[in-house]
C-alpha positions as CSV (number, residue, x, y, z in Angstrom):
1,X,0.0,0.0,0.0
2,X,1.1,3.2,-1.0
3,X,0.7,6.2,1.3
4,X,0.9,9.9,0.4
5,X,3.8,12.1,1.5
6,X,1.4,15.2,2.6
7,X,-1.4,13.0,4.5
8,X,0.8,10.7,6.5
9,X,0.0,11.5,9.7
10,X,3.5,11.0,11.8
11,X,5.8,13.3,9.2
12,X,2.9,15.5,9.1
13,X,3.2,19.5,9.8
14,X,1.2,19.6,12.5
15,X,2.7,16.5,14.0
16,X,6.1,18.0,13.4
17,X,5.7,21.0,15.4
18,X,3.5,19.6,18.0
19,X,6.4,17.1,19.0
20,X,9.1,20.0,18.6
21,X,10.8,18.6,15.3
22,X,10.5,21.1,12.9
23,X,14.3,22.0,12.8
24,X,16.5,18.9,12.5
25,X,19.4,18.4,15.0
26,X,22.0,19.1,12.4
27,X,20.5,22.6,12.0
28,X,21.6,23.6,15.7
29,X,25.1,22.3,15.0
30,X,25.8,24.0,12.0
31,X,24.4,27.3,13.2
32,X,24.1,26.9,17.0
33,X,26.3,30.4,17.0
34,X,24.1,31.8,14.4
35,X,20.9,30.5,16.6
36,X,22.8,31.9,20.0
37,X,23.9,35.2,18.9
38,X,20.3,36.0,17.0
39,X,18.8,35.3,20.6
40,X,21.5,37.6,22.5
41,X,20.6,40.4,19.8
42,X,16.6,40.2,20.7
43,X,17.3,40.4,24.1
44,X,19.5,43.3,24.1
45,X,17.1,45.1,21.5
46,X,14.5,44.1,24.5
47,X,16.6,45.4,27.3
48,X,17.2,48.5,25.6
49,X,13.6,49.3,24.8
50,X,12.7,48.8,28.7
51,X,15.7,50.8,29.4
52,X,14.3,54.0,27.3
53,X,10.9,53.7,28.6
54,X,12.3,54.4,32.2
55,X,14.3,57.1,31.1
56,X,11.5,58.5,29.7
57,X,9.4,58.5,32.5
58,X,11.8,59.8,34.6
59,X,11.7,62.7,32.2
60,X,8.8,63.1,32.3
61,X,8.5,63.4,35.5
62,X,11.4,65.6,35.6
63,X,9.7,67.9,33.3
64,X,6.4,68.1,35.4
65,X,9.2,69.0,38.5
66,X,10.6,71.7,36.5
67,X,7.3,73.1,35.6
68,X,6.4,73.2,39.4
69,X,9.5,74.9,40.0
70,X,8.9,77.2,37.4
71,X,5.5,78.7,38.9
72,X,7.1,79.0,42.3
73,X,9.7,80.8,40.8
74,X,7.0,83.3,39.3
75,X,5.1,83.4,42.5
76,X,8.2,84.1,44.4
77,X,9.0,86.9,42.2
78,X,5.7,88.1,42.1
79,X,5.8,88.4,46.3
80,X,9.7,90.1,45.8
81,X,8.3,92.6,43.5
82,X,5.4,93.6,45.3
83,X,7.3,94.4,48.7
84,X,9.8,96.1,46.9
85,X,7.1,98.3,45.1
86,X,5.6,98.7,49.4
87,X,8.9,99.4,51.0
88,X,9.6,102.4,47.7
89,X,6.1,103.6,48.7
90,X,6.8,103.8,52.4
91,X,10.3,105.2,51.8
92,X,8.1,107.9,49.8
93,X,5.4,109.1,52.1
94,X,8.1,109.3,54.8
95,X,10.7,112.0,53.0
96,X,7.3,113.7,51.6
97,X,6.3,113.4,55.3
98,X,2.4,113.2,54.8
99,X,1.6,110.9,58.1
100,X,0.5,108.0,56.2
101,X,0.7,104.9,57.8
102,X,-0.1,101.1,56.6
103,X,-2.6,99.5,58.7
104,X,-1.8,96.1,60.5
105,X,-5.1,94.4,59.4
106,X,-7.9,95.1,56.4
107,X,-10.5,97.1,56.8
108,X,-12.7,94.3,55.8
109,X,-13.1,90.7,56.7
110,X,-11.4,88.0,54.3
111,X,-13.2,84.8,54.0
């Protein structure tokens, strides 16, 4: 009885890969350096895109820092400015000697 090469059912494709024969043993020998150095390279390429997405977050949040910083920056200024602009205006009144003095609280309540 003759049997067909494609429909045999132990050299089968299916069969082949399900028991883990799809490459021969002789393929590993010849280019077990080939096979190693192909699996170094995808793990490096793998390593290196984990090790830029940290670095990206970190600069991210670095950038979100910086931004922080930035608005104290402008908030401190803001406060310099203003009690330089109060200490000219006191400086002012006194050599124009007009009796004005700044009041300790508001005249109104905050809330």
């Amino acid at each position: 009885m003759a049997t067909k090469k494609g429909t045999n059912k132990k050299n089968g494709i299916f069969s082949r890969i399900y028991q883990g024969r799809i490459l021969p043993y002789t393929f590993f020998t010849k280019y077990g350096v080939l096979v190693a150095g192909i699996i170094v390279f995808c793990i490096v390429i793998t390593a290196s895109k984990f090790h830029t997405m940290i670095q990206k977050s970190k600069i991210i949040s670095l950038k979100t820092e910086l931004n922080y910083c930035k608005s104290e920056l402008v908030k401190a200024t803001g406060e310099y400015n203003s009690k330089i602009r109060e200490k000219f205006m006191l400086e002012k009144v006194d050599t124009l000697h007009l009796g004005l003095e700044m009041p300790e609280k508001p005249p109104y309540v905050l809330k």
